[in-house]
C-alpha positions as CSV (number, residue, x, y, z in Angstrom):
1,X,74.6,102.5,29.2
2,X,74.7,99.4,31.6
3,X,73.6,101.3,35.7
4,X,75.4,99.6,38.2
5,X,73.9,100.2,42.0
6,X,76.1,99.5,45.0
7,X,73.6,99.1,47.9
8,X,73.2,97.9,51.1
9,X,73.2,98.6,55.2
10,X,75.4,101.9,56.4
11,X,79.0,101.0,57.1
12,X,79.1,97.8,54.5
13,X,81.7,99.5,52.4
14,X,79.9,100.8,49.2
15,X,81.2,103.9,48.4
16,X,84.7,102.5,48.6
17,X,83.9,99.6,46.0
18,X,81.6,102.2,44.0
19,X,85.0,104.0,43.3
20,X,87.1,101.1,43.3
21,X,84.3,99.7,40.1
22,X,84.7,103.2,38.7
23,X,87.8,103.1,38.4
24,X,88.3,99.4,37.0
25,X,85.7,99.6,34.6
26,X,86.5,101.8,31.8
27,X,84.3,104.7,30.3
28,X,82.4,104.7,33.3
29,X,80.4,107.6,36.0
30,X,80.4,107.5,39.4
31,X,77.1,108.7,40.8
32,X,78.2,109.3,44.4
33,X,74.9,109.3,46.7
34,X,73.4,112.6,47.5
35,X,72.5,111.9,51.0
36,X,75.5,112.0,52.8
37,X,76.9,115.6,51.3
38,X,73.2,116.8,52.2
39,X,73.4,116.2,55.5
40,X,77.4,116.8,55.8
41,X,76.4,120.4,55.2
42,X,72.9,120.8,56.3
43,X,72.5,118.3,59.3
44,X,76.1,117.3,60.6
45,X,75.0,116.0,64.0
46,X,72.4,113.1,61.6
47,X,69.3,114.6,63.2
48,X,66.8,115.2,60.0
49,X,62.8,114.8,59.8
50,X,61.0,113.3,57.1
51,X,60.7,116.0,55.3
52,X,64.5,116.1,55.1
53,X,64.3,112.9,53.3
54,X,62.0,113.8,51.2
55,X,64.1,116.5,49.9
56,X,67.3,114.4,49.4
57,X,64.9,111.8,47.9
58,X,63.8,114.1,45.2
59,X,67.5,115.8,44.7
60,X,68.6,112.5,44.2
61,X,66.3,111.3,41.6
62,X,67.0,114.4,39.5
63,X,70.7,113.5,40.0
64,X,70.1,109.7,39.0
65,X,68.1,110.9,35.9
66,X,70.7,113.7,34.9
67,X,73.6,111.2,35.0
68,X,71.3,108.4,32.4
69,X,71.6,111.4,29.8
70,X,75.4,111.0,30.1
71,X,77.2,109.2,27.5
72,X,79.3,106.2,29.2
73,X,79.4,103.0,29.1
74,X,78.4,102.5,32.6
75,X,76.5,104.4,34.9
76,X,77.7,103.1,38.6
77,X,75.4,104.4,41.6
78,X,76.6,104.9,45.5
79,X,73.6,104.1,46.5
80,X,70.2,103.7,45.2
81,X,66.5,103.9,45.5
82,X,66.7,101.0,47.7
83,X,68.7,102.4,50.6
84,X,65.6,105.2,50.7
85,X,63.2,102.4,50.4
86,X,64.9,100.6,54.0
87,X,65.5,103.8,55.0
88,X,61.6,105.0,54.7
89,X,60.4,101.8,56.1
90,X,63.2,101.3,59.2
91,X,62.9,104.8,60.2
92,X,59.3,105.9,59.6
93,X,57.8,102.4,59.0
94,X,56.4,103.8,55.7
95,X,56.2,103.0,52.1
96,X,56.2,106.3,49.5
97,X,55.0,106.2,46.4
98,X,58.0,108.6,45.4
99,X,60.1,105.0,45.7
100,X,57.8,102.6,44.9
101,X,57.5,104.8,41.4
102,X,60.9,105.1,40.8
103,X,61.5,101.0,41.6
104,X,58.6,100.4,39.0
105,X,60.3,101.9,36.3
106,X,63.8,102.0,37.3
107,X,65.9,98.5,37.3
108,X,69.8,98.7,37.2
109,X,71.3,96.1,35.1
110,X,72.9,94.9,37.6
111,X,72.6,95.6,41.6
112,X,75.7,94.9,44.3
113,X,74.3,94.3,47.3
114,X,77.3,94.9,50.1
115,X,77.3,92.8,53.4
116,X,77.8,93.9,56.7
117,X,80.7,91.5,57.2
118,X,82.8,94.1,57.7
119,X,84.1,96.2,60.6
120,X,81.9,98.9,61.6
121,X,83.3,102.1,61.2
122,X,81.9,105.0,63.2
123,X,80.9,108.8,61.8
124,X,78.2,111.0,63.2
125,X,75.5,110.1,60.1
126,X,75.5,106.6,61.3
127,X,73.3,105.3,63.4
128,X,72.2,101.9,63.0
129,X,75.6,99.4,64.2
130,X,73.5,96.8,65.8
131,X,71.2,96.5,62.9
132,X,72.9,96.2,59.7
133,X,72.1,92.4,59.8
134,X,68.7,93.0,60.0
135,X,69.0,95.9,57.4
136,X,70.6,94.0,55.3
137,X,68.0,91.3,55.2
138,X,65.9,94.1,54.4
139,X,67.7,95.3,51.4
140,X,67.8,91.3,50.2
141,X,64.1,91.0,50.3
142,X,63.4,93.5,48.3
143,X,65.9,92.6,45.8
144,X,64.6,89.0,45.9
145,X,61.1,90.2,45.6
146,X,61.5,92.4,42.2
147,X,63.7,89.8,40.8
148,X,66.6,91.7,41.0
149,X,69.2,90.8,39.1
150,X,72.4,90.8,41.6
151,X,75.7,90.0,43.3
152,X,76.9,90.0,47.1
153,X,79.5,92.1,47.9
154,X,81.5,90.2,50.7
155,X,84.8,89.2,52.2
156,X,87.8,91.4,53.5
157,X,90.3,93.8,51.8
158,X,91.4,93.7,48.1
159,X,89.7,90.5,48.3
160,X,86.2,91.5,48.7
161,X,86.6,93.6,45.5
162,X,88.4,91.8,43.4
163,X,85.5,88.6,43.7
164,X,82.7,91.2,43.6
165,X,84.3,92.9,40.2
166,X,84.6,88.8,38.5
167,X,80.6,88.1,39.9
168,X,79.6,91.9,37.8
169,X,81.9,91.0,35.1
170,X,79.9,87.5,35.0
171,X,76.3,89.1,35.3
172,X,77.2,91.4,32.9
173,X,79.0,89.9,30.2
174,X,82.1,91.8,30.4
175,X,85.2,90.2,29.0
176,X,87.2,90.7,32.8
177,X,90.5,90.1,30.9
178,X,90.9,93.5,29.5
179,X,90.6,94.8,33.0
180,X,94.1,92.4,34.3
């Protein structure tokens, strides 16, 4: 199984391409991110502590770990360790060693890394829509820094998609035509 993650600043679009690559590539699971139904039904107005994300860290580990077991051909993530890993350290200004384990022995085959270059889009767990540049640099750095391999998500509408889905089918040697 080749894992897929779709990361990147809040509002930059990755749960809509994390379905739209779901759906294109075949034989594939969508691992949608655990955070956001967390705090949909336990903190709706986006206040939470630390401890609160420690809990959806854990949850979401066991999630990500559940969904390798799977038989698929791909495993495709909304969101990933990293987004906790900016999260932690833009929040909190730490480092766990929850995250720093998981990145250790956990590399996707592939990570898309989604730009802000895209309209903000307002919802009462967001909270950051003057800093997604800076997050975003963030995110890059530590991609760049573990030798990630990855792709940039960027550009406008079907566009955006469609150039992301040729730059994974690239990095990951899949024959694109069978997907016209």
């Amino acid at each position: 199984m080749k894992i897929i993650s779709i990361t990147g600043p809040e509002s930059s679009g990755k749960s809509e391409f994390a379905a739209y690559l779901a759906r294109r590539l075949k034989n594939s699971i969508l691992c949608p991110e655990f955070a956001r139904s967390y705090m949909e039904e336990h903190l709706p107005d986006g206040n939470y502590s630390k401890e609160d994300v420690k809990k959806m860290l854990a949850a979401q580990i066991d999630i990500w770990s559940d969904q390798e077991l799977q038989s698929s051909d791909y495993l495709i993530l909304d969101g990933d360790i990293l987004i906790y890993a900016v999260w932690v350290d833009f929040v909190f200004g730490e480092k766990w060693s929850e995250i720093e384990d998981y990145l250790m022995h956990h590399r996707p085959h592939l990570t898309a890394l989604c730009t802000p270059d895209i309209p903000w889009q307002p919802d009462p767990l967001r909270s950051n829509p003057t800093d997604r540049d800076i997050l975003f640099q963030k995110y890059k750095k530590i991609i760049l820094e573990r030798n990630l391999p990855f792709v940039e998500v960027s550009g406008d509408g079907e566009k955006r998609f469609e150039s992301a889905f040729t730059l994974i089918c690239r990095a990951l040697a899949i024959d694109d035509s069978k997907y016209q």
